[in-house]
C-alpha positions in Angstrom: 0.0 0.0 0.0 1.5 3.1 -1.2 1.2 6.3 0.7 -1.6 8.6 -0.2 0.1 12.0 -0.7 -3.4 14.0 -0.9 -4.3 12.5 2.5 -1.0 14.0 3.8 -1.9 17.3 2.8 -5.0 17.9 3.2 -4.1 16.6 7.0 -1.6 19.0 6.8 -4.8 21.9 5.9 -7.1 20.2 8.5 -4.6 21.0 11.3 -4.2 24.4 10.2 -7.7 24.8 10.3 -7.7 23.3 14.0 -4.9 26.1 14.8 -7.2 28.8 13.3 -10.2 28.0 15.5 -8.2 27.9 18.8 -6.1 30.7 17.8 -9.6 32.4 17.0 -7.1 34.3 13.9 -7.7 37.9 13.9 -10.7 37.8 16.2 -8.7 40.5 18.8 -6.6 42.1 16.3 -7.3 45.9 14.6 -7.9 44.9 10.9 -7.7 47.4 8.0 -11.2 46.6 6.7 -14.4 45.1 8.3 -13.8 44.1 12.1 -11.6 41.2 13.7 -14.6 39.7 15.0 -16.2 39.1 11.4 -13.0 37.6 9.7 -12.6 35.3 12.6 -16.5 34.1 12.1 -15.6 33.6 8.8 -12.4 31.8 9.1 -13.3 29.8 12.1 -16.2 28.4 9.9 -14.4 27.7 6.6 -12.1 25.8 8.8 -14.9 23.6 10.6 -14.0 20.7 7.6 -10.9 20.1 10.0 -12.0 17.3 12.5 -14.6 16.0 10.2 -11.7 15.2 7.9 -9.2 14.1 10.7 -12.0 11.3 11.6 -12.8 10.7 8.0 -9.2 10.0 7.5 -8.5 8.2 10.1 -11.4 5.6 9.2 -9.7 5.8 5.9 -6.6 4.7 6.2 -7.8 2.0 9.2 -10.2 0.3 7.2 -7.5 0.4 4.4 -4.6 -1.4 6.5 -7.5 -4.0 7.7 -8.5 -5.6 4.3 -4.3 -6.2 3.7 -3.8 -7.4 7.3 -3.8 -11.1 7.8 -4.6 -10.9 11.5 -7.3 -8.3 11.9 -7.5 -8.1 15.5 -3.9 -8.0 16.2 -3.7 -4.8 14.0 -6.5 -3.5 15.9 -5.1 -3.7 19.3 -2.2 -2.0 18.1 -3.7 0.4 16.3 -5.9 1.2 19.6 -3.1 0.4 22.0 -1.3 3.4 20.5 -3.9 5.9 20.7 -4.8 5.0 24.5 -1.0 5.5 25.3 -1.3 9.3 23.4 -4.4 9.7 25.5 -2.8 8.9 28.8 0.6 10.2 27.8 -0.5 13.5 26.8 -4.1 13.8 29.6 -1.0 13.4 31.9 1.2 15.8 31.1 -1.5 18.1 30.6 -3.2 17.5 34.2 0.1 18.0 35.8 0.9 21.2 33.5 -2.5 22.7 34.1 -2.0 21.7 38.3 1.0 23.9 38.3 -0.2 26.3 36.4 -3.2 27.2 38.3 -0.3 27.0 41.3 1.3 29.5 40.2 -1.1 31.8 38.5 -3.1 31.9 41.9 -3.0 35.3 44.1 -6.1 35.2 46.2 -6.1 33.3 49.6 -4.6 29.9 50.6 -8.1 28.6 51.5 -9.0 30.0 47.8 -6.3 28.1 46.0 -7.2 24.8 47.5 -10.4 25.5 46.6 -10.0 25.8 43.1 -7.3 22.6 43.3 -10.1 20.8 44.7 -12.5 21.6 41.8 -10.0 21.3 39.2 -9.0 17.7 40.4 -13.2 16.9 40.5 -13.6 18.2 36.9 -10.9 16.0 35.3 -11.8 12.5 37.3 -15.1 12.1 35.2 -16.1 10.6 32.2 -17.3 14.0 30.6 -13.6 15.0 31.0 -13.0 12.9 28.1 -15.8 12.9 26.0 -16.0 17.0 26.1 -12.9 17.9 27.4 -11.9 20.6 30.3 -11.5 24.0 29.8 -7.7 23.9 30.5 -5.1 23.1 28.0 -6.4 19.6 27.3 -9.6 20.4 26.1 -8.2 19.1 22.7 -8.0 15.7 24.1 -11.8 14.9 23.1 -11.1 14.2 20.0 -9.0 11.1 21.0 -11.4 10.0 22.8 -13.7 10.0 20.3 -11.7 8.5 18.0 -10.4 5.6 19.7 -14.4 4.9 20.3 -15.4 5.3 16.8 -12.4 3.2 15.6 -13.6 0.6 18.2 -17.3 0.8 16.7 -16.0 0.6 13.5 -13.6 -2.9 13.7 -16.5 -4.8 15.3 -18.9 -3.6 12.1 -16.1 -4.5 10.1 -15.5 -7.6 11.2 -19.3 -8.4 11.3 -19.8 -7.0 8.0 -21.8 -4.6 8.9 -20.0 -1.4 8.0 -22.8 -0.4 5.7 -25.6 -0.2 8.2 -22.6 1.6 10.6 -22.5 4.6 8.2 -26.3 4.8 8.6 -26.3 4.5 11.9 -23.8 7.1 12.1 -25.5 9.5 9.4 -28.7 9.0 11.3 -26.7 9.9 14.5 -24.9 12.9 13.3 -28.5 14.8 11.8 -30.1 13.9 15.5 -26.7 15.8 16.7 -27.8 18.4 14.7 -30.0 19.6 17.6 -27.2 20.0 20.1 -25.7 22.6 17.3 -27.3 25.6 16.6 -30.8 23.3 14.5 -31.9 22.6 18.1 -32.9 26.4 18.6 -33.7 26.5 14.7 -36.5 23.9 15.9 -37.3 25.2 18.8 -36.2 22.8 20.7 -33.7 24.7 23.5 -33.0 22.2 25.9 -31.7 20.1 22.9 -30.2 22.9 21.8 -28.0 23.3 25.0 -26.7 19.4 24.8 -23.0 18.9 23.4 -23.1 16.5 20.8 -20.0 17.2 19.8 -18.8 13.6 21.2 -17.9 10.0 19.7 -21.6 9.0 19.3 -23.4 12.1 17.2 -20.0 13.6 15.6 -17.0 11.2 15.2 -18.8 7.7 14.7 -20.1 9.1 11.4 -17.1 10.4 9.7 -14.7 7.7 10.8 -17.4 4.8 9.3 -17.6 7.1 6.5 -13.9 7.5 5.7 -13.5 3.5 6.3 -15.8 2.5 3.7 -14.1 5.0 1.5 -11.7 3.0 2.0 -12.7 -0.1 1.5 -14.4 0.9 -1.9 -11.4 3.0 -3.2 -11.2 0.9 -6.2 -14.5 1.3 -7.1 -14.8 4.5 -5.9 -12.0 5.3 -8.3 -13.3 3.6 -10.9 -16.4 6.3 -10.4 -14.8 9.3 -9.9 -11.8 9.3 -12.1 -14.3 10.4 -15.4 -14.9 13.5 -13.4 -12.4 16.9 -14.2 -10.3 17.5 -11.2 -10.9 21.0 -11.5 -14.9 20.3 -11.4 -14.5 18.3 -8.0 -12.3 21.5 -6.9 -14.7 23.7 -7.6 -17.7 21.8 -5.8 -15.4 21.8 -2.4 -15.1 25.9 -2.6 -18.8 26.0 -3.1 -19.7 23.6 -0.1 -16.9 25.8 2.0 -19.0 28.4 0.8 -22.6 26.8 1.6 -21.3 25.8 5.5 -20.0 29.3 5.9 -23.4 30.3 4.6 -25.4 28.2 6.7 -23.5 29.4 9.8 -23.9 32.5 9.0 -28.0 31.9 8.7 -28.0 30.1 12.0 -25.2 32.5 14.1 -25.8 35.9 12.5 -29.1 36.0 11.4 -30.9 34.2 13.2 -28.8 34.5 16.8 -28.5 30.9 17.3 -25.6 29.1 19.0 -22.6 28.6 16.8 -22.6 25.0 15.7 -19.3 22.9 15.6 -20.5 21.0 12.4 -23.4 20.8 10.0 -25.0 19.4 7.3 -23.2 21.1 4.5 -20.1 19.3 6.4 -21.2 16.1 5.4 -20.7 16.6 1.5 -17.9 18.4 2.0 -16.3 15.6 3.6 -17.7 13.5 0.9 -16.1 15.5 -1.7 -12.8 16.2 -0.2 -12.2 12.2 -0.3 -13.2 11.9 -3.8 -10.4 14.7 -5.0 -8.0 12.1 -2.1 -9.5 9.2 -3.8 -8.7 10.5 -7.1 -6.0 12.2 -7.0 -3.0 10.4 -4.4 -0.1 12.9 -5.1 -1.3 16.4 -4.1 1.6 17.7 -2.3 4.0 15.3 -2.7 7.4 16.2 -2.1 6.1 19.3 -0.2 6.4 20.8 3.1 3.0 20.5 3.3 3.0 16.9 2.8 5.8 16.2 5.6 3.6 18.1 7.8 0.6 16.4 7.0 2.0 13.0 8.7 2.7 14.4 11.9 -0.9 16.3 12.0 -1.7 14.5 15.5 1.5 15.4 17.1 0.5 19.3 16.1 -2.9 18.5 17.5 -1.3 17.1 20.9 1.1 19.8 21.7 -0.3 22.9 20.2 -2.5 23.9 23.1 0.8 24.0 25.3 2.4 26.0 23.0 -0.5 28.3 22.7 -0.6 28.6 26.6 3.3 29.4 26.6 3.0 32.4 24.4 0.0 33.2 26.3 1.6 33.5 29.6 4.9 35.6 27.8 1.7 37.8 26.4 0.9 38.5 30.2 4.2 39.0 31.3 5.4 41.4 28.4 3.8 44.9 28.0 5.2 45.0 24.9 3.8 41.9 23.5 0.7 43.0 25.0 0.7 45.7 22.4 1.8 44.2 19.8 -1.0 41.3 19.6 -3.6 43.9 19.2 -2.3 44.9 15.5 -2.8 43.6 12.4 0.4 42.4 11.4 0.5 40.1 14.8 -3.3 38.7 13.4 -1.5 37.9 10.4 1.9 36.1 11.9 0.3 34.3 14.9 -1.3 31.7 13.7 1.7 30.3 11.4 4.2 30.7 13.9 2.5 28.8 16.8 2.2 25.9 14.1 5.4 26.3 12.6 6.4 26.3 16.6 4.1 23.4 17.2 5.3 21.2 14.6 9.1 21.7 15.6 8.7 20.9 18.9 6.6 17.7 18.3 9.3 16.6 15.7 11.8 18.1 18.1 10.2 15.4 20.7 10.1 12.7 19.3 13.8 12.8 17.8 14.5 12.9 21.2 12.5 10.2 22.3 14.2 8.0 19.6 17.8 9.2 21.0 16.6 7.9 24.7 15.4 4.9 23.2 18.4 4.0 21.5 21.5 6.8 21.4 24.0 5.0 19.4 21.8 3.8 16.5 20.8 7.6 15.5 24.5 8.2 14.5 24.3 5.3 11.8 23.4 5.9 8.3 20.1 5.0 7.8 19.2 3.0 4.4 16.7 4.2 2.1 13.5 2.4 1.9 10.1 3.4 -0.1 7.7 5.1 2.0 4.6 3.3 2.8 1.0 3.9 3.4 0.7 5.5 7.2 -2.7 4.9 9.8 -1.7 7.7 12.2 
């Protein structure tokens, strides 16, 4: 199985996109023309393909190395075994991090900061913790979660055969979620309206069952889709980015409803983005973008700390305070906390490989084809 450069970088897209809505690019910046608040609406919501695509691909590519894997289930528990050792890894690190942190940013009373200890330790100890997230510097961890769920889902319909009814399932689950996004108050229906469903169940099982019968029907997916003009299937992705940023818009601006995570113009969008993959394998090859694309999770891990690092030098700076507020910071943060990002993940785990074994990364390494990836 030979890599798929297109899924590379549009991974490598997706986690800019995940950047852009935590970063919230521009939203508290002094732009030349219209207001901060109005280009970040509009790129937070173009970027909303991001996880979609991340689940999607990950389905992808694990369906994929199933049907060429003589023993299924061993592939599987190490597929799943490495995810749940990110997920404690990293919800580790960041529990510890975040402990500190609150340590140290504390100024009221003693009684007050073991107070807030207390409830910090009560909010990461339950199972929402991992489905939603906290609101610390792990609240990216969801999506692992969710993941390593949806992937579990997934193998057993897989190896019942029932992928099929799965992606229906999951279709059927993800409208219904609908209501905990901003449709619930388009229906009338506010107490739906107020329940996250941004979770394994109504979000990620979907687009991971989706993406891993793409995968399985590639061929004859191909077979499809390879009489259609690339730059016809281009243009149908710019209109759907256009239709979800429309339909936000409806649902946010007009008609003051919550702002939705995902929606249904995200489901042919998805659709679509994986018929350009499907079709075309070798967008971006031999680019930056592509080497970034394969280490998309490790960005997704360790941006939040890197965020929350130039955060706290923002504090501490008067001068950075200032220069945040312009323009030309709106324009430069968002690329340099990934750039940052993805050096210090690579950074990481070069140095993980130099623990693991110090005298084998000073011998020349042979040259061997590159092969498909899961992660």
């Amino acid at each position: 199985m030979t890599r798929n450069y297109s899924i590379d970088f549009f991974k490598c897209l997706a986690i800019f996109g995940v950047v852009c809505i935590h970063t919230h690019t521009f939203r508290d910046t002094a732009v030349p023309f219209g207001n901060g608040e109005t280009w970040a609406f509009i790129i937070d919501t173009i970027a909303r393909f991001s996880v979609p695509f991340f689940f999607a691909a990950s389905g992808y590519l694990f369906a994929m190395k199933l049907q060429r894997t003589d023993d299924t289930f061993a592939y599987f528990k190490r597929y799943t075994g490495k995810l749940i050792s990110l997920l404690a890894a990293w919800f580790a690190f960041y529990w510890i991090y975040d402990f500190i942190k609150i340590i140290f940013d504390h100024t009221g009373t003693r009684s007050g900061l073991k107070s807030e200890l207390s409830s910090y330790v009560a909010d990461t100890i339950n199972l929402q913790t991992l489905i939603y997230g906290v609101s610390h510097t792990q609240y990216q961890l969801w999506f692992m979660f969710a993941l390593i769920i949806s992937v579990l889902l997934v193998f057993v319909a897989y190896r019942l055969k029932l992928l099929k009814m799965l992606v229906l399932i999951g279709l059927v689950l993800n409208v219904i979620g609908l209501l905990g996004q901003s449709y619930g108050g388009f229906l009338g229906l506010p107490v739906l309206s107020e329940f996250n469903t941004r979770d394994p169940f109504f979000f990620g099982l979907f687009y991971t069952s989706l993406g891993s019968l793409i995968g399985l029907k590639e061929s004859k997916i191909y077979q499809v889709v390879k009489q259609i003009p690339t730059k016809n299937i281009i243009a149908i992705v710019l209109l759907l980015l256009i239709t979800q940023l429309g339909e936000r818009t409806l649902l946010y601006e007009i008609l003051g409803l919550a702002r939705g995570e995902y929606f249904l113009s995200t489901i042919p969008l998805t659709i679509m983005l994986f018929v350009l993959v499907v079709k075309e394998r070798e967008i971006g090859k031999g680019t930056v973008f592509s080497k970034m694309g394969q280490h998309a999770v490790g960005i997704y891990l360790i941006h939040t700390l890197i965020k929350s690092l130039m955060g706290e030098l923002n504090q501490g700076l008067v001068l950075v305070q200032h220069v945040t507020e312009t323009f030309a910071w709106g324009i430069i943060y968002t690329p340099l906390l990934f750039i940052v990002s993805y050096f210090a993940y690579s950074g990481l785990q070069k140095f993980k490989a130099y623990m693991r074994n110090p005298i084998s990364q000073h011998a020349p390494r042979p040259k061997t084809k590159q092969m498909g990836s899961i992660s």
